[in-house]
C-alpha positions as CSV (number, residue, x, y, z in Angstrom):
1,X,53.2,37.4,-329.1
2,X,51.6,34.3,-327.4
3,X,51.1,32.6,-331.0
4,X,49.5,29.2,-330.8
5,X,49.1,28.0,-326.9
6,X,49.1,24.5,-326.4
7,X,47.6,23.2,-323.1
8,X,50.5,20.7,-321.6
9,X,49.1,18.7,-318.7
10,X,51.4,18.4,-315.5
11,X,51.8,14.8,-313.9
12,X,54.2,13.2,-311.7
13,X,56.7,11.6,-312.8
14,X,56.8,8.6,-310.3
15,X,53.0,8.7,-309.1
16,X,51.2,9.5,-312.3
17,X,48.9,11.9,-310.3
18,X,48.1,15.1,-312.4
19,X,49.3,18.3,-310.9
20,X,48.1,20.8,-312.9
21,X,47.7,21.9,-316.4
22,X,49.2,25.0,-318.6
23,X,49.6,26.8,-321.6
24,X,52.8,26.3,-323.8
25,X,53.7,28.3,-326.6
26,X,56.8,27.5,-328.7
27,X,59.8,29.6,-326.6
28,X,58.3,28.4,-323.3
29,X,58.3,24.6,-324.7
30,X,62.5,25.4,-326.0
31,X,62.8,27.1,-322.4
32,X,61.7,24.3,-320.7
33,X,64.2,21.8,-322.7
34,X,66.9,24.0,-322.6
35,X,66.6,24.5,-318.8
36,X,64.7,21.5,-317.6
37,X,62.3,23.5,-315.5
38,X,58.8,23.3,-316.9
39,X,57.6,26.9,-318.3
40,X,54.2,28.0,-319.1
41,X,53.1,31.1,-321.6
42,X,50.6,33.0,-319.1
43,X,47.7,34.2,-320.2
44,X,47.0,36.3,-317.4
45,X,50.5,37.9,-317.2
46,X,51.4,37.6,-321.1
47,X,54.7,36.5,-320.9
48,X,57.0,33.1,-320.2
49,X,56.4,32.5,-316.7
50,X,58.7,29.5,-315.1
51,X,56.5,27.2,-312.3
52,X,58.4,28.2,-309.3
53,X,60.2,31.5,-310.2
54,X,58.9,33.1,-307.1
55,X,57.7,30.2,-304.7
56,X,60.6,28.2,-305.3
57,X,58.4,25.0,-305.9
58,X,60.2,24.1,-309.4
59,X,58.9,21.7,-312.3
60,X,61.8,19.3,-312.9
61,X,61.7,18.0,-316.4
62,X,61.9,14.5,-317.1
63,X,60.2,13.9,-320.1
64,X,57.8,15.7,-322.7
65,X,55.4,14.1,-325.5
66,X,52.7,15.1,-327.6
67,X,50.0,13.9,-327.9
68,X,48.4,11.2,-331.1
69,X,47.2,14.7,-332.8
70,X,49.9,16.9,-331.8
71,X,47.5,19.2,-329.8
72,X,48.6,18.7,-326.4
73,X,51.5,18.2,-324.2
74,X,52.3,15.3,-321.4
75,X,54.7,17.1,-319.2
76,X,56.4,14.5,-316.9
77,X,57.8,16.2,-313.6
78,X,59.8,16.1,-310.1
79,X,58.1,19.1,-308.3
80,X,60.0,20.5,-305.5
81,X,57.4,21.4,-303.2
82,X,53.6,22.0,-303.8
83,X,52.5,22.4,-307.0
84,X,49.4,24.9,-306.7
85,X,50.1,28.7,-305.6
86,X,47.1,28.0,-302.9
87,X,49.9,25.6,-301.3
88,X,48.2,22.7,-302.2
89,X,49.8,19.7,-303.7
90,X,47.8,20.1,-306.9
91,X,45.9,22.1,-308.5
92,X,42.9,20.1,-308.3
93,X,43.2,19.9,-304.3
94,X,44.0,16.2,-304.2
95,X,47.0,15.2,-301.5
96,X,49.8,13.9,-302.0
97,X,49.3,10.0,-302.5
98,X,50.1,7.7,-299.6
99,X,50.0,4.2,-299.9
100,X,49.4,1.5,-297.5
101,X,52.6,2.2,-295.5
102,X,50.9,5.6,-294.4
103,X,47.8,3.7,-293.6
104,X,49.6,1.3,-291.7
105,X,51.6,4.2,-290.0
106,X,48.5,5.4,-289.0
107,X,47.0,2.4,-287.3
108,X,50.5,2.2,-285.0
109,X,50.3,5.6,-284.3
110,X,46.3,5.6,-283.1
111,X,47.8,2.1,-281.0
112,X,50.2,4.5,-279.3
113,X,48.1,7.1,-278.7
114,X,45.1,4.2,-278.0
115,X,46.4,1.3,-276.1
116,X,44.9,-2.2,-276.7
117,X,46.6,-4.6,-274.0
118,X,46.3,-7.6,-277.1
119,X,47.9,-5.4,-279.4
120,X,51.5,-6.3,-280.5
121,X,52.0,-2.8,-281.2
122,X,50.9,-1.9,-277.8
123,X,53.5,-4.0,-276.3
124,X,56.3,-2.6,-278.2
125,X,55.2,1.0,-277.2
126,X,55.1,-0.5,-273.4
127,X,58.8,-1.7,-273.7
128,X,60.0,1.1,-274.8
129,X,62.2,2.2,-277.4
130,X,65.2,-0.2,-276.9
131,X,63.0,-2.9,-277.3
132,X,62.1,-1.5,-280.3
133,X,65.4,-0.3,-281.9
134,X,66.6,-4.2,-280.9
135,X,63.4,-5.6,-283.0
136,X,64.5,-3.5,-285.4
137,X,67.8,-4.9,-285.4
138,X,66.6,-8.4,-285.5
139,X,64.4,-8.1,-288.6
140,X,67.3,-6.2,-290.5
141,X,69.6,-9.0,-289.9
142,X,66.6,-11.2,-290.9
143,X,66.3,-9.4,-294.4
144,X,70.4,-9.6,-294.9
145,X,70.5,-13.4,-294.3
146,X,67.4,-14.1,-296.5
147,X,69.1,-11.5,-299.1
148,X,72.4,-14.1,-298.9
149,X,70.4,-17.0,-299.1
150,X,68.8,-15.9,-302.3
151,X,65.0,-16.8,-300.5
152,X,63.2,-14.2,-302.0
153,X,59.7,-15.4,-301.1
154,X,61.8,-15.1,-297.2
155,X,63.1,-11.9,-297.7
156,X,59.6,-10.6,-298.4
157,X,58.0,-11.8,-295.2
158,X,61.3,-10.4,-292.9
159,X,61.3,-7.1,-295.2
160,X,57.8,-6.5,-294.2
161,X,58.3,-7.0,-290.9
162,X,61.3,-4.6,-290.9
163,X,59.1,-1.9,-292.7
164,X,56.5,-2.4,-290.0
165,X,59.1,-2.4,-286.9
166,X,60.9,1.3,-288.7
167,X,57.2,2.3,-288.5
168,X,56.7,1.3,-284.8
169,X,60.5,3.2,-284.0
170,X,59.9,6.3,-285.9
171,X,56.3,6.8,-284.0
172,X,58.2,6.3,-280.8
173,X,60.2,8.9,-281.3
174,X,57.7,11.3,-282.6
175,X,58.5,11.3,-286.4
176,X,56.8,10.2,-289.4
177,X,57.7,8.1,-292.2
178,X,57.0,11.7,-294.5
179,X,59.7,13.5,-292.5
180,X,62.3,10.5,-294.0
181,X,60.2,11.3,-297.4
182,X,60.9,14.6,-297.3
183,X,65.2,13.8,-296.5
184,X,65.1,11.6,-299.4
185,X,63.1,13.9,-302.0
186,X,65.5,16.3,-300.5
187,X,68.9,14.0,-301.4
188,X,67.2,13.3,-304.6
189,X,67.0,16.8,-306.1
190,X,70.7,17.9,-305.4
């Protein structure tokens, strides 16, 4: 009943980090069209078997192609959750990617935790959040008058420092910038 199995490899749709890779026969490639929910033939269990059907950590379709010899499918996707059954976010124990706004996240956090009296960070923690959340406010208005002014090469440098002062507020307060990840993945999928 499985027929011809074609292995479809899993990547993400906005990072281009592979998930995982399955098997697709021809009613689990119509199922996953139809439905927009990727869905595998497996081998183990010998049936159609839906990523997520039981964890809850869906597939989300956004686009499907074969490959130049029409031997194997690209299956672009949205997961909602972890990808792997181990809980992992893929299948080949990689994280989830970052970027340099974690890695700055991470250098204001170890200031907070790790003082340095000629850190600029440092004296923003030492203030105290209304300092903060008024910096904050400064650089936003920054970014809108920039924005109005149409100086984009401006509006870079006060964006970046509104990025790095949101960064300084949300360690403050004991949040991460993944927690307002996770809200907006969250807003994303309704």
């Amino acid at each position: 009943m499985s027929e011809q199995l074609i292995p479809a490899i899993i990547q993400h749709a906005h990072t281009n980090q592979v998930l995982m890779l399955g098997y697709m026969n021809e009613e689990a490639l119509n199922k996953t069209k139809a439905e927009g929910k990727v869905t595998f033939f497996s081998r183990s269990r010998q049936r159609l078997w839906t990523k997520g059907e039981t964890s809850g950590n869906f597939l989300q379709l956004v686009s499907l192609q074969e490959d130049c010899d029409n031997d194997t499918y690209l299956v672009r996707v949205l997961p909602e959750g972890k990808t792997c059954h181990t809980g992992t976010y893929t299948c080949f124990g990689e994280k989830e990617p970052a970027g340099f706004l974690h890695e700055l996240q991470a250098v204001i956090r170890d200031r907070k935790k790790h003082p340095d009296k000629d850190s600029y960070t440092t004296s923003l923690f030492t203030k105290g959040t209304k300092k903060i959340a008024q910096k904050l406010g400064e650089e936003a208005t920054e970014v809108i008058l920039e924005a109005m002014d149409n100086r984009k090469d401006l509006l870079v440098e006060e964006s970046s420092d509104l990025l790095y002062h949101f960064l300084v507020l949300l360690a403050d307060q004991g949040l991460k910038l993944e927690d307002v990840e996770a809200k907006l993945m969250e807003r994303h999928l309704k």
